[in-house]
C-alpha positions as CSV (number, residue, x, y, z in Angstrom):
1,X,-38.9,-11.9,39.1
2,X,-36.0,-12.5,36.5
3,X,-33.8,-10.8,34.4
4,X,-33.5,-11.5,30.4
5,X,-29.9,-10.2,31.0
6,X,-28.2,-12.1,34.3
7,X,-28.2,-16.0,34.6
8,X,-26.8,-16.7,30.9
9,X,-24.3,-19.3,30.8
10,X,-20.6,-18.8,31.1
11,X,-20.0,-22.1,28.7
12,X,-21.5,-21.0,25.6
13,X,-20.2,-23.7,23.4
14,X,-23.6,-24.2,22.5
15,X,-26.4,-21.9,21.3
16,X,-28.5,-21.1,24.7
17,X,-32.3,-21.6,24.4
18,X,-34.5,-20.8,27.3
19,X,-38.5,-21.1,27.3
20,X,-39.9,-17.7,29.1
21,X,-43.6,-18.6,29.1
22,X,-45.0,-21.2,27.1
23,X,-49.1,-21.8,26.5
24,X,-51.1,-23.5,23.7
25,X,-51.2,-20.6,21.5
26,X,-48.0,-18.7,22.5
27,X,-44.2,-19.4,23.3
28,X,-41.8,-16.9,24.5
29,X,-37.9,-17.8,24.4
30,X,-34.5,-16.5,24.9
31,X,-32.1,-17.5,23.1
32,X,-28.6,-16.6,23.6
33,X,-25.3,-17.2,20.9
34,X,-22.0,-16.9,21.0
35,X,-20.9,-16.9,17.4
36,X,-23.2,-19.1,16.5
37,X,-25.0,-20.0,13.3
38,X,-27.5,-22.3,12.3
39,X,-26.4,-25.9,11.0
40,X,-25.3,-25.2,7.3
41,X,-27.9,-28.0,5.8
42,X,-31.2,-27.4,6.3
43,X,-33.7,-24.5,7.0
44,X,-35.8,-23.4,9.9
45,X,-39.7,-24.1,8.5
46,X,-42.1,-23.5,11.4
47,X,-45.6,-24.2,11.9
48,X,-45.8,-21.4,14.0
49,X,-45.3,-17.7,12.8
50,X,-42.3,-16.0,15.2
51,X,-41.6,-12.7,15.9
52,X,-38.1,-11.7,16.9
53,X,-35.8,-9.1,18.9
54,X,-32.3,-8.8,18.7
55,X,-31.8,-7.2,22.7
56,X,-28.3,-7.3,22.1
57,X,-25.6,-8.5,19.7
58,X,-25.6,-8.4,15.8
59,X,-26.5,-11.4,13.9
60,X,-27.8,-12.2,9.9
61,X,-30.6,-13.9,8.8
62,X,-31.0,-15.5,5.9
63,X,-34.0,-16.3,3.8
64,X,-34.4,-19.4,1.1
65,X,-35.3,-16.7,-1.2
66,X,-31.9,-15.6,-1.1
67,X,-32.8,-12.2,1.0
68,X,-30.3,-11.5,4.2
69,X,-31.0,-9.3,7.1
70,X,-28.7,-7.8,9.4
71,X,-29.7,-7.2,12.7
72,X,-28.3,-4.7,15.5
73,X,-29.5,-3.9,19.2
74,X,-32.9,-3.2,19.0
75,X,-33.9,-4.2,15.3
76,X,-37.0,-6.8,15.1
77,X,-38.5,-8.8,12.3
78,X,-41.8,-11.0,12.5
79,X,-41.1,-14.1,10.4
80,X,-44.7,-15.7,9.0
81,X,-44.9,-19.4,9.8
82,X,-43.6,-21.9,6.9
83,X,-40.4,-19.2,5.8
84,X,-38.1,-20.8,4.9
85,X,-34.8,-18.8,7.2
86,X,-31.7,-19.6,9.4
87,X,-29.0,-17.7,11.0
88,X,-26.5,-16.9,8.9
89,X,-23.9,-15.2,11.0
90,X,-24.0,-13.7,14.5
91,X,-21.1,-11.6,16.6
92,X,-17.8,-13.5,17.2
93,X,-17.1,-13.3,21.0
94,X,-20.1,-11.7,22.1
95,X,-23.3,-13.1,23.8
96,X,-26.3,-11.9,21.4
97,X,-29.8,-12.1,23.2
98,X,-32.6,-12.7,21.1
99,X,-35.8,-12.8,22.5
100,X,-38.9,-14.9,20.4
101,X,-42.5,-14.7,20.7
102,X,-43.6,-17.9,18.6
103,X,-47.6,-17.2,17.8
């Protein structure tokens, strides 16, 4: 048994990403940041829709179409494959958990 909450990191000076479960049709991942964002070039485009749970933290994402949504403790979004997003801001100082279901 594990525990999405115990065995992060101390050294966060990189964002955290941990595969759960993975299967040909289905990944689960945690991913844990620190103040991170995503790189400021480029956009996440995957070939895999991805459903998403902020556990705890607060973090932005950011859409190509120029839409940003903030996240809190608890909020989810499902993202359909091919978006066009990226993290746009997450809390300074603070581990956010994110948990993604790529389907």
């Amino acid at each position: 048994m594990s525990n999405i909450f115990q065995n992060i990191p101390d050294d966060l000076q990189e964002e955290f990403f941990e595969d759960i479960l993975v299967s040909d049709k289905l990944k689960i991942e945690r991913i844990v940041s620190f103040g991170h964002t995503s790189p400021k070039e480029g956009w996440y485009k995957q070939d895999k829709n991805e459903w998403v749970i902020l556990l705890d933290g607060e973090a932005v994402i950011s859409f190509k179409d120029g839409e940003d949504i903030k996240l809190e403790k608890g909020d989810y979004l499902n993202i359909p494959l091919h978006v066009e997003h990226k993290v746009l801001w997450t809390k300074a100082n603070y581990k956010t958990i994110w948990l993604a279901i790529f389907y």
